[in-house]
C-alpha positions as CSV (number, residue, x, y, z in Angstrom):
1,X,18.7,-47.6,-62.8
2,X,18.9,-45.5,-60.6
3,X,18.9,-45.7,-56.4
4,X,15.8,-43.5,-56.2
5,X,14.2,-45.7,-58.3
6,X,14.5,-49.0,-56.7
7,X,11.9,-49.8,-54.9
8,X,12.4,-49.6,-51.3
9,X,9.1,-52.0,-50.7
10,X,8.8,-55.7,-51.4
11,X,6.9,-56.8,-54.5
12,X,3.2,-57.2,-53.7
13,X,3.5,-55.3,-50.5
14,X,0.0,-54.3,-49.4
15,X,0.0,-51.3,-47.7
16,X,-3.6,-52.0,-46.1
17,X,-3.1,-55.1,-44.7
18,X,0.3,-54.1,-42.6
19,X,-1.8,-51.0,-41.2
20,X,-3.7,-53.4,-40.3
21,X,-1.6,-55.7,-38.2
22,X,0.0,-52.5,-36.7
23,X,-3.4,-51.3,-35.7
24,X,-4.8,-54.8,-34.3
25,X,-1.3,-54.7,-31.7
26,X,-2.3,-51.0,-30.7
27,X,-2.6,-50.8,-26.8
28,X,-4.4,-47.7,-24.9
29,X,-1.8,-45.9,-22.3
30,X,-4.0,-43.5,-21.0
31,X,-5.8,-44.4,-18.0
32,X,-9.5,-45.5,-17.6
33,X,-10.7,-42.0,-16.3
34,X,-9.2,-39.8,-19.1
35,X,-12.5,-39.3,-21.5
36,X,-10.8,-36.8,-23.8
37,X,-7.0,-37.4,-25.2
38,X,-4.9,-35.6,-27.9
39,X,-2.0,-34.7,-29.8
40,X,0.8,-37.1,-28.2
41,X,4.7,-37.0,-27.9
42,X,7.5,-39.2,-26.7
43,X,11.0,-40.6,-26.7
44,X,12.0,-43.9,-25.5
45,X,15.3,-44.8,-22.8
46,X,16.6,-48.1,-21.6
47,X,13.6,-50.1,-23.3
48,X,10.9,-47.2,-21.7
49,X,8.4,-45.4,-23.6
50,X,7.9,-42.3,-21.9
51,X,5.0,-40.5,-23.2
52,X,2.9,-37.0,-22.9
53,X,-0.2,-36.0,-24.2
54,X,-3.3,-34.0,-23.7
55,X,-5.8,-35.1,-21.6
56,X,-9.1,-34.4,-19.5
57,X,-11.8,-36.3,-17.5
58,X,-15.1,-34.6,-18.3
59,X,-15.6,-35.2,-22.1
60,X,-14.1,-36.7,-25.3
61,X,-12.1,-34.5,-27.2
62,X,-10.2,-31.0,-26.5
63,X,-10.1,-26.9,-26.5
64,X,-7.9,-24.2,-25.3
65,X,-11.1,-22.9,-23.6
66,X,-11.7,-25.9,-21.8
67,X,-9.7,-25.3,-18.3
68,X,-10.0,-29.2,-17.6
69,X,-7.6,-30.3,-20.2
70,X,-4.4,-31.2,-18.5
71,X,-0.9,-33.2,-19.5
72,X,0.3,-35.9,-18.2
73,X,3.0,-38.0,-18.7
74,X,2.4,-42.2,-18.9
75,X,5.0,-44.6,-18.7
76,X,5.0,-47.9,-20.6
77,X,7.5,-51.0,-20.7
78,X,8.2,-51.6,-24.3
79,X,8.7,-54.8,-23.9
80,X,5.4,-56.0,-22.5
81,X,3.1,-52.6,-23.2
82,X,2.3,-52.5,-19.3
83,X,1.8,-49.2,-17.9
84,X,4.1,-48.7,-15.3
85,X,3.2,-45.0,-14.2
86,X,0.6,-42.4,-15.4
87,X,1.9,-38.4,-13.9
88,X,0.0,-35.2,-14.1
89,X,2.6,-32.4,-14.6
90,X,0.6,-29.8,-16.0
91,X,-3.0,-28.7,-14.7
92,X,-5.1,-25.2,-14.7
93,X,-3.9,-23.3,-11.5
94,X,-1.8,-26.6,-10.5
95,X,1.2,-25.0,-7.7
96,X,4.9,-25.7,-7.7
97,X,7.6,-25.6,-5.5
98,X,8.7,-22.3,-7.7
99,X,5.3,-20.8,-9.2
100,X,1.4,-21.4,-9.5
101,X,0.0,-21.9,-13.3
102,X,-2.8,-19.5,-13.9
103,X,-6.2,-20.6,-14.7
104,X,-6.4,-22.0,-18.6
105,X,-6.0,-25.5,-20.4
106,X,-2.5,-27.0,-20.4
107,X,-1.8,-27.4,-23.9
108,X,0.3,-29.4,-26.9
109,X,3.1,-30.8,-24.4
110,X,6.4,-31.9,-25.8
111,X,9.1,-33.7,-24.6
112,X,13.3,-33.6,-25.2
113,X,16.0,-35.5,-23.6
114,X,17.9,-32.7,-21.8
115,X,21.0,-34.9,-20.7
116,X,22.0,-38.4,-19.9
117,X,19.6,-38.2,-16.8
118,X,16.7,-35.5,-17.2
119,X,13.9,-35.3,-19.8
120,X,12.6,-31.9,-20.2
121,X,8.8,-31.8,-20.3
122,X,7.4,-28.5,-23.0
123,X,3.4,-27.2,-22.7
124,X,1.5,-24.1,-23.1
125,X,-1.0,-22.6,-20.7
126,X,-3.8,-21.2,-22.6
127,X,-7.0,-18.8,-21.4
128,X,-7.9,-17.8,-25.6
129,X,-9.1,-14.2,-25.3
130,X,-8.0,-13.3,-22.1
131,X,-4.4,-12.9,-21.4
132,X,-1.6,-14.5,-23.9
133,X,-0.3,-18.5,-23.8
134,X,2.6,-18.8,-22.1
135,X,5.2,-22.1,-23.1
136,X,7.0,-23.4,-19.9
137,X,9.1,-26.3,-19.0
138,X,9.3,-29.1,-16.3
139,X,12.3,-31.5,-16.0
140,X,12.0,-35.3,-15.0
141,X,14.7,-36.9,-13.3
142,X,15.6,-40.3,-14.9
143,X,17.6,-41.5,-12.2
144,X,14.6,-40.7,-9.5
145,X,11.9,-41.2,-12.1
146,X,9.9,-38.4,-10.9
147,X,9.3,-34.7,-12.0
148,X,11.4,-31.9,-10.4
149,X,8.3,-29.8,-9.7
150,X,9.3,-26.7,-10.8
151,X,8.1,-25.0,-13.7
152,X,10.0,-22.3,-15.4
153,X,9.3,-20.2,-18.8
154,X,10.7,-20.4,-22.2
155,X,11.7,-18.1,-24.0
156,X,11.7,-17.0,-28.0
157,X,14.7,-15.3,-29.6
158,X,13.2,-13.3,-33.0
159,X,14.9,-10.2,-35.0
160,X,13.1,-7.9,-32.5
161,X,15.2,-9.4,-29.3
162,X,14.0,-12.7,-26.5
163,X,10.9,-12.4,-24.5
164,X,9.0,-15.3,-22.9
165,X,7.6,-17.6,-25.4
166,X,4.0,-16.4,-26.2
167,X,2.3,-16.0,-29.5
168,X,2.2,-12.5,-30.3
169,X,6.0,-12.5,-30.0
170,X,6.5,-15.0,-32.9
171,X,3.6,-12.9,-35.0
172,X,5.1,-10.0,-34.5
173,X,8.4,-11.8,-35.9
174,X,6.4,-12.9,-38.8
175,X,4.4,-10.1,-39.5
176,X,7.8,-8.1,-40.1
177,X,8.6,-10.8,-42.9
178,X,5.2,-10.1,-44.6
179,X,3.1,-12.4,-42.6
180,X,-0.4,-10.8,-43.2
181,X,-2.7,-13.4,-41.3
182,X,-4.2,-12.2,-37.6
183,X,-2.6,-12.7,-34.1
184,X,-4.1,-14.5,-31.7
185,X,-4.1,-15.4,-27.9
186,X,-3.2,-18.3,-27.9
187,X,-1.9,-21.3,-30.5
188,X,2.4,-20.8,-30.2
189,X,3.5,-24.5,-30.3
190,X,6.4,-26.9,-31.1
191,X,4.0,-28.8,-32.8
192,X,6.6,-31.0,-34.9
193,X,8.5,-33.0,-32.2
194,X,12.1,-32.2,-31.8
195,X,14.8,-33.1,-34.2
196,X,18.7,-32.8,-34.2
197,X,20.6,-32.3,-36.9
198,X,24.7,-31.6,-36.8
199,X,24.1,-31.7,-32.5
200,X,21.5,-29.1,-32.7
201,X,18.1,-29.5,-31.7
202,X,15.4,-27.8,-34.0
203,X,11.9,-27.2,-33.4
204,X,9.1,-26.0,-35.9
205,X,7.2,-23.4,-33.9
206,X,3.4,-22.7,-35.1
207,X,1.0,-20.0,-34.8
208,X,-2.8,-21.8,-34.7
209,X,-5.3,-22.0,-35.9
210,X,-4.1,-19.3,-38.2
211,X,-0.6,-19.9,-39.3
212,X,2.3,-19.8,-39.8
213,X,5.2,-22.2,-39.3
214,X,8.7,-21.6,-38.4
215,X,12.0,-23.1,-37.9
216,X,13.9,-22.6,-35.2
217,X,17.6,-23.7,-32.9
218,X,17.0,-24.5,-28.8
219,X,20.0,-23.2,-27.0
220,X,22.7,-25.1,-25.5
221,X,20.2,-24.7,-22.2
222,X,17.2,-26.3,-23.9
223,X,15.0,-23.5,-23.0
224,X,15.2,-20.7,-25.6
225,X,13.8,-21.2,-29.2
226,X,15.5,-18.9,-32.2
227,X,13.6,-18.3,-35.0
228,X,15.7,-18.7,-37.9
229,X,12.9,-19.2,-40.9
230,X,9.5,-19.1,-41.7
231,X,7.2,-20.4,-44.7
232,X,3.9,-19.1,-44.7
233,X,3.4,-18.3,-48.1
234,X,1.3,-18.1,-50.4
235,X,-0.7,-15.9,-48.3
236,X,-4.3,-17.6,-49.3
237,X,-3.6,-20.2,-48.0
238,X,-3.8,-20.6,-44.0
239,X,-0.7,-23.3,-43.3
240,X,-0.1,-24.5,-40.4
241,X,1.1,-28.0,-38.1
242,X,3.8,-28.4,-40.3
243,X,6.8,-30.9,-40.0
244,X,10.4,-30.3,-41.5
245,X,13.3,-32.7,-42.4
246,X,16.4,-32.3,-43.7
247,X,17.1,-34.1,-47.5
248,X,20.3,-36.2,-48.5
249,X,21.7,-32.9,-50.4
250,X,21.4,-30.7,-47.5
251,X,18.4,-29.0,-48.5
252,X,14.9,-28.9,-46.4
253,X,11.9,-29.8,-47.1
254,X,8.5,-28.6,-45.1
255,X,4.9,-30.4,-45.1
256,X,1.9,-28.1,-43.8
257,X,-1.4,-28.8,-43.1
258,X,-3.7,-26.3,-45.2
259,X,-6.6,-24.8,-43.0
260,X,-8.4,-23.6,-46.3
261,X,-9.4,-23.5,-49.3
262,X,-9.1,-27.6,-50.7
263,X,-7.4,-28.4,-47.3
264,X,-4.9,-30.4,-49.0
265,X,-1.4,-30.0,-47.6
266,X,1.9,-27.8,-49.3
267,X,5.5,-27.8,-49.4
268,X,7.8,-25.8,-49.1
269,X,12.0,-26.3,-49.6
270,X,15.0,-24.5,-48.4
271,X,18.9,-24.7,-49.1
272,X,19.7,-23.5,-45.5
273,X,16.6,-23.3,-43.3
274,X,16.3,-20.1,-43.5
275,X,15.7,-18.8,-47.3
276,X,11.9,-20.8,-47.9
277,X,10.4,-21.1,-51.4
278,X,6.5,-20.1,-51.4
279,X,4.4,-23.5,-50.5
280,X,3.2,-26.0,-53.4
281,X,1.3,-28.8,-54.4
282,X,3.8,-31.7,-54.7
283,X,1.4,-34.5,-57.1
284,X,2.2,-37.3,-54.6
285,X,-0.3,-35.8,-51.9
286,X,-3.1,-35.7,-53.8
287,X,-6.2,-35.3,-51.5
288,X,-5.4,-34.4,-48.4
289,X,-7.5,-33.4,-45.4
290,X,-6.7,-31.2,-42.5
291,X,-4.8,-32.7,-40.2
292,X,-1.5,-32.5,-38.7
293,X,1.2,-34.2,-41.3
294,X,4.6,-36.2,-40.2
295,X,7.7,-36.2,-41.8
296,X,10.8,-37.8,-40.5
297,X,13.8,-40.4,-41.4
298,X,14.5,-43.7,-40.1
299,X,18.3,-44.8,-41.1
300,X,18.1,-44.0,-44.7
301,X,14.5,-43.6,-45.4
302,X,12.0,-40.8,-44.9
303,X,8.7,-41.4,-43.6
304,X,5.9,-38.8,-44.9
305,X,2.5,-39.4,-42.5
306,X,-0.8,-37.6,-44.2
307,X,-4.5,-37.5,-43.3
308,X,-6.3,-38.6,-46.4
309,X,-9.7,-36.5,-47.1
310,X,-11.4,-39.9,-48.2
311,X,-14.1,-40.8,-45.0
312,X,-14.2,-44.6,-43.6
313,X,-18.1,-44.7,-42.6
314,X,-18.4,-40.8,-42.7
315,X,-15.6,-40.5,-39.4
316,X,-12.9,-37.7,-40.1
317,X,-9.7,-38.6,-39.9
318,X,-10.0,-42.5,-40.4
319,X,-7.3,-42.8,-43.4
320,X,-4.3,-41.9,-42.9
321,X,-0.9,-42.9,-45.6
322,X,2.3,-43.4,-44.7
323,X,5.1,-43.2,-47.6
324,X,8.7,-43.4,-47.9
325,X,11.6,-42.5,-50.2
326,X,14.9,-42.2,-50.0
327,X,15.4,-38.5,-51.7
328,X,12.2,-37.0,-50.5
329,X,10.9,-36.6,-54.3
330,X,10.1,-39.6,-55.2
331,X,7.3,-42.1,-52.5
332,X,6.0,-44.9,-52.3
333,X,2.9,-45.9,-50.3
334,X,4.2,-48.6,-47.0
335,X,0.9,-48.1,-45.1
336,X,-2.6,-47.2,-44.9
337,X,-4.1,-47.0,-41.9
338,X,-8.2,-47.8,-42.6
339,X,-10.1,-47.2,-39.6
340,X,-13.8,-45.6,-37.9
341,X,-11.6,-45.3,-34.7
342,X,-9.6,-42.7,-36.4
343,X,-6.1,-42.2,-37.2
344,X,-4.9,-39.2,-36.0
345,X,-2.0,-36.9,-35.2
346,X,0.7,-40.0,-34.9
347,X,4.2,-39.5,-33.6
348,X,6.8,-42.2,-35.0
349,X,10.1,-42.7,-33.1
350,X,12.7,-45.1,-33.4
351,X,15.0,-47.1,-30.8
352,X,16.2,-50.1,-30.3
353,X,16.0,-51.2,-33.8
354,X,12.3,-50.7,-34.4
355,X,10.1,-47.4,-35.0
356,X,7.0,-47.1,-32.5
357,X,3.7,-45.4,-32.8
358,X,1.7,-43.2,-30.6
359,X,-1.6,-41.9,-32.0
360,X,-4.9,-40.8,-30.9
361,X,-8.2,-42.4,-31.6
362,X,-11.7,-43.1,-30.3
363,X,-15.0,-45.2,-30.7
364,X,-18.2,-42.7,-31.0
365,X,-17.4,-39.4,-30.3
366,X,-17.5,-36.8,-33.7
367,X,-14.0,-36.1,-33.5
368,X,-12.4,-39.3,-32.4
369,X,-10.3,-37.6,-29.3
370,X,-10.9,-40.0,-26.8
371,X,-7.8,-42.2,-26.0
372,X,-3.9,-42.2,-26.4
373,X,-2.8,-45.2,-27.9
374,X,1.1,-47.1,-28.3
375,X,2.8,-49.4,-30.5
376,X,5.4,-50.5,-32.9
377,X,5.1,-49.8,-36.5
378,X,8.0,-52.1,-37.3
């Protein structure tokens, strides 16, 4: 027998009922006022949870043409789940010491640890239709435990030279590969949290709401992205949201979120990163719905996150699956999160010895974008 075929679960594990225990211990980190929340990051340091997400006060959910929609930045002690400081750093037309953000929605924040003491704080500033997004940075001091308050521009390195980061830049980039979808104003993300691999970090830049997804190296500076690959085909398909890992052998493998036709999600693989094969089916995903997918390892096992088309109650995005394998080819269902508040968009880190949760749920609204909430998975 081989390794890949020991199971990695143990016998009679029911994937149900530890969703279940993870979802009853679940605590909401965004504060009372926030009404809409989404689409979550964060990294934990000396037994901290330091968290950013989307948020606004007027109205569940979220939109680039909303203006309201700011990021902020909550603090949580792991140890107890109490919220020990909750930070706007982003906000339409918000001033800095250095510059003044324009009018538009503050959008898809990310966060990286720069160095020992500075966390390095990644959103867009969106106004769709109107002028391009624009990606900037903020650091936060670890040592102070407060934001430097300057804001500064990234930039995006493609075959065609670096230019600030904004979205026709990157379609441009892909459209010279043989992207054929449309550019928009808005929608240029790292929308798979960072990941290093050989002490480089890598991001997986996307396009949205029309695709596509690339790969790409952050400088030694932290504040340039380099395209290096892209997998967007085949070109019926609109994939986007993707996530990226790198396999035992060296190779890659890619998960995107399908914005059409059955809205299930692809794969893609690569021996380098940069040479994709065309996105496929792979049998183990067999109904997804369109949602953002995760894929990462934890010591020796990969996790693979997917929205699951089937509807708890009629709610949109209440099942969610969590498998793992060692080789990336073959899974094995460890949870299923069953729920009418949603399951949505998770991010899973590990520290410490245990993997933590942040996800995004709500109680009534249609969508289910109401609240950011934090745990552990395990």
């Amino acid at each position: 027998m081989t390794m890949s075929n020991i199971s990695l679960l143990p016998a009679n594990w029911n994937p149900k009922l530890a969703a279940d225990e993870v979802l009853a211990s679940l605590r909401k980190v965004s504060p009372p006022c926030v009404l809409g929340a989404h689409d979550s990051d964060f990294l934990i340091d000396n037994g901290k949870a330091y968290l950013v997400y989307m948020a606004n006060d007027i109205q569940p959910g979220e939109s680039p043409e909303w203006p309201f929609v700011y990021n902020a930045l909550t603090i949580v002690d792991v140890s107890t789940g109490s919220i020990e400081a909750t930070t706007t750093f982003a906000a339409s037309e918000m001033v800095y010491e250095n510059a003044q953000l324009p009018v538009g929605a503050c959008f898809v924040p990310r966060i990286l640890r720069k160095d020992s003491r500075t966390l390095r704080c990644f959103f867009a500033s969106e106004e769709p239709a109107r002028r391009p997004s624009q990606t900037w940075f903020i650091d936060f001091d670890l040592a102070g435990m407060k934001f430097d308050w300057n804001i500064y521009p990234a930039e995006i390195e493609t075959d065609q030279g670096i230019f600030e980061m904004q979205p026709y830049r990157f379609h441009r980039h892909v459209a010279e590969k043989g992207f054929e979808g449309p550019c928009g104003t808005y929608g240029l993300y790292q929308i798979d949290s960072f990941k290093r691999f050989d002490d480089q970090v890598y991001a997986v830049l996307n396009n949205f709401p029309n695709g596509p997804s690339g790969l790409a190296i952050l400088n030694d500076s932290l504040d340039r992205f380099k395209v290096i690959g892209e997998f967007f085909l085949p070109h019926e398909a609109t994939l986007t949201e993707s996530a990226v890992n790198r396999l035992p052998d060296g190779t890659w493998l890619a998960v995107s979120r399908q914005g059409s036709r059955d809205f299930n999600y692809m794969f893609a693989t690569s021996p380098d990163g940069i040479h994709w094969t065309s996105n496929e089916y792979r049998s183990f995903v067999p109904s997804g719905a369109n949602s953002k997918p995760t894929l990462d390892r934890f010591g020796e096992t990969y996790y693979l996150g997917w929205q699951e088309n089937t509807r708890i109650n009629g709610v949109d995005r209440s099942v969610f699956n969590i498998d793992v394998s060692r080789d990336g080819a073959n899974w094995e269902r460890k949870y299923r999160f069953e729920t009418e508040k949603s399951f949505q968009y998770p991010v899973f880190r590990q520290a410490e010895g245990h993997v933590y949760v942040t996800v995004t749920q709500g109680d009534s609204s249609p969508e289910r974008k109401e609240r950011i909430m934090f745990g552990r998975l395990e």
